[in-house]
N, C-alpha and C positions, 0 to 999 in steps of 0.2 A: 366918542362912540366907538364900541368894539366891531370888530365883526361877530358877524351874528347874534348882534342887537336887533330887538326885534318890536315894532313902535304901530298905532293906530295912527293912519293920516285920514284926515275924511276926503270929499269929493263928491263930483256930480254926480255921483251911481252911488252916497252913500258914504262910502270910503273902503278902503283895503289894509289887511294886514303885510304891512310894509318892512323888509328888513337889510342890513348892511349886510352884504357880500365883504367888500374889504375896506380894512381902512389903511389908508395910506401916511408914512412918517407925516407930510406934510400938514397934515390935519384932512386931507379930502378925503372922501368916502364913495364908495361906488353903491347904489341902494335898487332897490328892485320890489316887486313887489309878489302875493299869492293873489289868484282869482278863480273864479271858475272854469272846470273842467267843461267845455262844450265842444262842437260839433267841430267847430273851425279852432279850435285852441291851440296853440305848438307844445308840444306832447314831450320835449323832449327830457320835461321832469315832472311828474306827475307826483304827486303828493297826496297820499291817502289818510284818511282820517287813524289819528295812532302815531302818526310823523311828528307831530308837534299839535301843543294842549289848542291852539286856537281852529286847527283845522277841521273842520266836524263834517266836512263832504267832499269827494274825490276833487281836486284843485289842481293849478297847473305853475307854473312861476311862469309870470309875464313879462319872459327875457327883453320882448321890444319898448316896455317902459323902464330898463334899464337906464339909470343915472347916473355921472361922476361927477357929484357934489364938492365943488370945490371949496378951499379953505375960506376961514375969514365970511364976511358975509352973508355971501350964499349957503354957509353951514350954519350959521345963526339963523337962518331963516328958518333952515329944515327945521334946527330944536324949537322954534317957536310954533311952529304948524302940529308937532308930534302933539295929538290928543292922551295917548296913553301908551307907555310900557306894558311889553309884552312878556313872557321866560322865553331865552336866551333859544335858538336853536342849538340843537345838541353839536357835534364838532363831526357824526357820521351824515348829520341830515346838510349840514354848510359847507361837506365834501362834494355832497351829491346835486348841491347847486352851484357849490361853483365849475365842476365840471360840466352840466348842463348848460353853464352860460357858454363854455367855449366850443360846446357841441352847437347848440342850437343855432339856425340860420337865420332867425329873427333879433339875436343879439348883435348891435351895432361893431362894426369892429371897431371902431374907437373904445370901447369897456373891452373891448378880447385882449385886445392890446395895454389896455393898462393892465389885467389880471394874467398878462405871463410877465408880465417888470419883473 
Protein backbone atom coordinates (compact mmCIF):
# COMPACT_ATOMS: atom_id res chain seq x y z
CA UNK A 1 0.00 0.00 0.00
CA UNK A 2 1.21 3.61 -1.00
CA UNK A 3 0.49 6.59 0.67
CA UNK A 4 -2.54 7.95 -0.43
CA UNK A 5 -4.18 4.84 -1.20
CA UNK A 6 -7.41 5.23 -0.69
CA UNK A 7 -9.86 1.97 0.19
CA UNK A 8 -13.89 1.43 1.49
CA UNK A 9 -13.79 -0.32 5.12
CA UNK A 10 -17.35 -1.01 6.28
CA UNK A 11 -18.43 -0.75 10.06
CA UNK A 12 -21.08 -0.13 12.50
CA UNK A 13 -22.15 3.33 11.09
CA UNK A 14 -22.02 1.66 7.61
CA UNK A 15 -18.45 2.22 6.77
CA UNK A 16 -15.98 5.21 5.81
CA UNK A 17 -13.77 6.07 3.10
CA UNK A 18 -10.58 5.18 4.71
CA UNK A 19 -6.99 6.18 3.37
CA UNK A 20 -2.93 5.70 4.09
CA UNK A 21 -1.16 8.71 5.32
CA UNK A 22 2.20 6.84 5.12
CA UNK A 23 3.72 3.98 4.45
CA UNK A 24 6.64 2.91 6.26
CA UNK A 25 9.96 0.81 4.63
CA UNK A 26 8.89 -1.71 7.00
CA UNK A 27 5.70 -2.68 5.52
CA UNK A 28 3.49 -0.68 8.44
CA UNK A 29 1.22 1.96 7.44
CA UNK A 30 -0.36 4.67 9.36
CA UNK A 31 -4.33 4.95 7.99
CA UNK A 32 -7.05 7.26 8.94
CA UNK A 33 -10.07 7.87 7.83
CA UNK A 34 -13.02 10.88 6.19
CA UNK A 35 -16.31 11.41 8.05
CA UNK A 36 -18.68 13.98 8.53
CA UNK A 37 -18.36 17.43 9.16
CA UNK A 38 -20.68 18.09 12.42
CA UNK A 39 -21.00 20.28 15.25
CA UNK A 40 -18.40 18.55 17.48
CA UNK A 41 -16.03 17.37 14.69
CA UNK A 42 -11.98 18.53 14.97
CA UNK A 43 -11.83 20.93 12.21
CA UNK A 44 -8.45 20.86 11.72
CA UNK A 45 -8.76 19.61 7.89
CA UNK A 46 -11.90 20.00 6.43
CA UNK A 47 -12.45 18.61 3.09
CA UNK A 48 -14.86 19.99 0.72
CA UNK A 49 -16.71 18.23 -1.80
CA UNK A 50 -14.16 18.82 -5.15
CA UNK A 51 -11.08 17.61 -2.87
CA UNK A 52 -11.27 14.15 -3.88
CA UNK A 53 -14.00 12.06 -6.35
CA UNK A 54 -15.60 10.22 -3.20
CA UNK A 55 -16.26 13.29 -1.08
CA UNK A 56 -19.66 14.67 -2.01
CA UNK A 57 -20.40 16.70 1.37
CA UNK A 58 -18.19 19.05 3.56
CA UNK A 59 -16.10 16.07 5.65
CA UNK A 60 -13.52 16.27 8.27
CA UNK A 61 -10.43 13.61 8.67
CA UNK A 62 -11.04 11.83 11.81
CA UNK A 63 -7.35 12.32 13.10
CA UNK A 64 -8.46 10.30 16.60
CA UNK A 65 -9.14 7.08 14.61
CA UNK A 66 -5.85 7.46 13.36
CA UNK A 67 -3.80 3.84 12.95
CA UNK A 68 -0.23 2.53 12.74
CA UNK A 69 -0.87 -0.71 11.12
CA UNK A 70 1.79 -2.72 11.69
CA UNK A 71 3.66 -5.19 9.25
CA UNK A 72 3.07 -8.85 8.69
CA UNK A 73 -0.32 -9.69 9.99
CA UNK A 74 -2.04 -6.99 11.13
CA UNK A 75 -1.46 -5.63 7.46
CA UNK A 76 -3.09 -8.69 6.02
CA UNK A 77 -5.85 -8.13 7.98
CA UNK A 78 -6.42 -4.58 6.96
CA UNK A 79 -6.21 -5.96 2.83
CA UNK A 80 -8.62 -8.57 3.79
CA UNK A 81 -11.29 -6.14 5.54
CA UNK A 82 -10.58 -3.44 2.32
CA UNK A 83 -14.20 -3.79 0.47
CA UNK A 84 -13.02 -1.54 -2.33
CA UNK A 85 -10.40 0.74 -4.00
CA UNK A 86 -10.63 4.16 -4.22
CA UNK A 87 -8.49 6.93 -6.91
CA UNK A 88 -5.51 7.85 -5.15
CA UNK A 89 -5.49 11.23 -3.16
CA UNK A 90 -3.87 13.78 -5.17
CA UNK A 91 -0.13 14.54 -3.44
CA UNK A 92 -1.72 18.54 -2.56
CA UNK A 93 -4.73 16.94 -0.87
CA UNK A 94 -2.01 14.01 1.27
CA UNK A 95 0.06 17.43 2.05
CA UNK A 96 -2.84 18.83 3.52
CA UNK A 97 -3.55 15.81 5.65
CA UNK A 98 -0.60 14.97 6.74
CA UNK A 99 -0.02 18.37 8.13
CA UNK A 100 -3.45 18.34 9.67
CA UNK A 101 -2.54 15.21 11.54
CA UNK A 102 0.40 16.96 13.15
CA UNK A 103 -1.61 20.00 13.78
CA UNK A 104 -4.62 18.50 15.16
CA UNK A 105 -5.01 17.77 18.99
CA UNK A 106 -7.11 14.71 18.55
CA UNK A 107 -4.22 12.91 16.83
CA UNK A 108 -2.49 10.49 19.12
CA UNK A 109 1.20 11.34 19.58
CA UNK A 110 2.25 8.08 18.94
CA UNK A 111 1.18 8.57 14.78
CA UNK A 112 2.77 12.52 15.28
CA UNK A 113 5.73 10.82 16.22
CA UNK A 114 6.00 8.27 13.76
CA UNK A 115 5.15 11.02 10.79
CA UNK A 116 8.21 13.28 11.74
CA UNK A 117 10.77 9.77 11.52
Amino acid sequence: MKAGAVFFLADWGGGHINFCIEAFEDGSVITCNFTDCTRGSDQTCVILPGEHPEIKKKSVVNYAKAHHCEAGLPFEALLRLIESHKAPLSNQLLAKIRKGALDSPRTADIIKQALKA
